[in-house]
N, C-alpha and C positions, 0 to 999 in steps of 0.2 A: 285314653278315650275320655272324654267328657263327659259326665255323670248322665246328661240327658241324651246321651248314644248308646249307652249302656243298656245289655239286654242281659237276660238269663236264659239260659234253655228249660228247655221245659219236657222231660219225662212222663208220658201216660201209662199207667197200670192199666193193661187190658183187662183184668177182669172188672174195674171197678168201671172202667169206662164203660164196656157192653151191658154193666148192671143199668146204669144211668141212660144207656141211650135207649135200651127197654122202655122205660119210666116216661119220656120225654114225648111231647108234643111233637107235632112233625115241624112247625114254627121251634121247637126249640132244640129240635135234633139237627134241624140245617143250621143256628145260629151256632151248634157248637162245633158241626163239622169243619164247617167257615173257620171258626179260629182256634180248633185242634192245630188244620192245617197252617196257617199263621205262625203258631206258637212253635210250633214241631222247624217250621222252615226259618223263621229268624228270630226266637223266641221271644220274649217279651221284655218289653223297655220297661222301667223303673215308672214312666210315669202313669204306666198302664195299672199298677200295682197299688193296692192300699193295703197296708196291713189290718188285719180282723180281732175282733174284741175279744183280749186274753177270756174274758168271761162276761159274757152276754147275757143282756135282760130274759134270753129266751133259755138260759141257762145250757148255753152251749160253752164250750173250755176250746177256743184255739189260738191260743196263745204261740207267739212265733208262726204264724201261718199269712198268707198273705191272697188277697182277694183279686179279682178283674170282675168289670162288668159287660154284658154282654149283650147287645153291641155295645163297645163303647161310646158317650163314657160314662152314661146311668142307662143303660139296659135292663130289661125284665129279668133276665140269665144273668147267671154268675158261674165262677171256676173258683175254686179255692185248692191250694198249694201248699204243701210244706217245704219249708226253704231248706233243704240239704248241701252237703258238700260233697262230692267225688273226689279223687287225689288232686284234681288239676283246677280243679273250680268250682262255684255255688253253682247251683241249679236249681228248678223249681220239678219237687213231683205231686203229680195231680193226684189231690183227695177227690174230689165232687164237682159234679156241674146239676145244676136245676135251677129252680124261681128261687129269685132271693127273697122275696117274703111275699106269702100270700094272702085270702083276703081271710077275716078274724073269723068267721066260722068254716073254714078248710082243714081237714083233720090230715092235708096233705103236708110229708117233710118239702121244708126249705132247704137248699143249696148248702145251707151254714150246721141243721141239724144231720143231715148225712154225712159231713165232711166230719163231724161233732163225734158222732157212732164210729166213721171210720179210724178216727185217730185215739180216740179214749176207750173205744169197746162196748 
């Protein structure tokens, strides 16, 4: 298969899911429903993907992790993944969905710092 038919599946952790869709706008709980169902049905193409900043200005650590935006392809939403392996093939499992950055006096977390909490603690 040609690197740009190339998808990964994509794995949701219900609990982090249900946290996140609490959290969510009704604008941003149908933009993730949208492409839960997407990702879960033909999972996601490589060029939907950017990888995320081993260590970020905002001093988030996700390194090896890998981004979408949401809609694509610069969306307000974002999804962030860890790139795992099963015995048979990579996959992607979902750390976070929310606003990828918001505005400079919002005491509100970003997509990148949940995702940040869930993988480092």
């Amino acid at each position: 298969m040609p690197p740009s038919q190339a998808r990964l599946p994509a794995l949701f952790d219900p609990e982090n899911w249900a946290e996140d869709m609490r959290r969510a706008s009704s604008a941003g709980y149908a933009a993730a429903l949208t492409a839960r169902k997407r990702y879960e049905h033909g999972g996601l193409s490589l060029e939907e993907l950017r990888p995320c900043e081993a260590e970020a200005l905002d001093g988030t650590r996700l390194a090896g992790c890998l981004k979408t935006y949401i809609p694509a392809p610069s969306g307000r939403f974002g999804m962030v993944f860890s790139f795992e392996y099963d015995p048979d093939r990579p996959m992607l499992a979902y750390l976070a969905f929310g606003v990828r950055h918001h505005p400079r006096d919002s005491h509100a977390l970003t997509v990148y710092q949940i995702a940040d909490r869930r993988l480092n603690g």
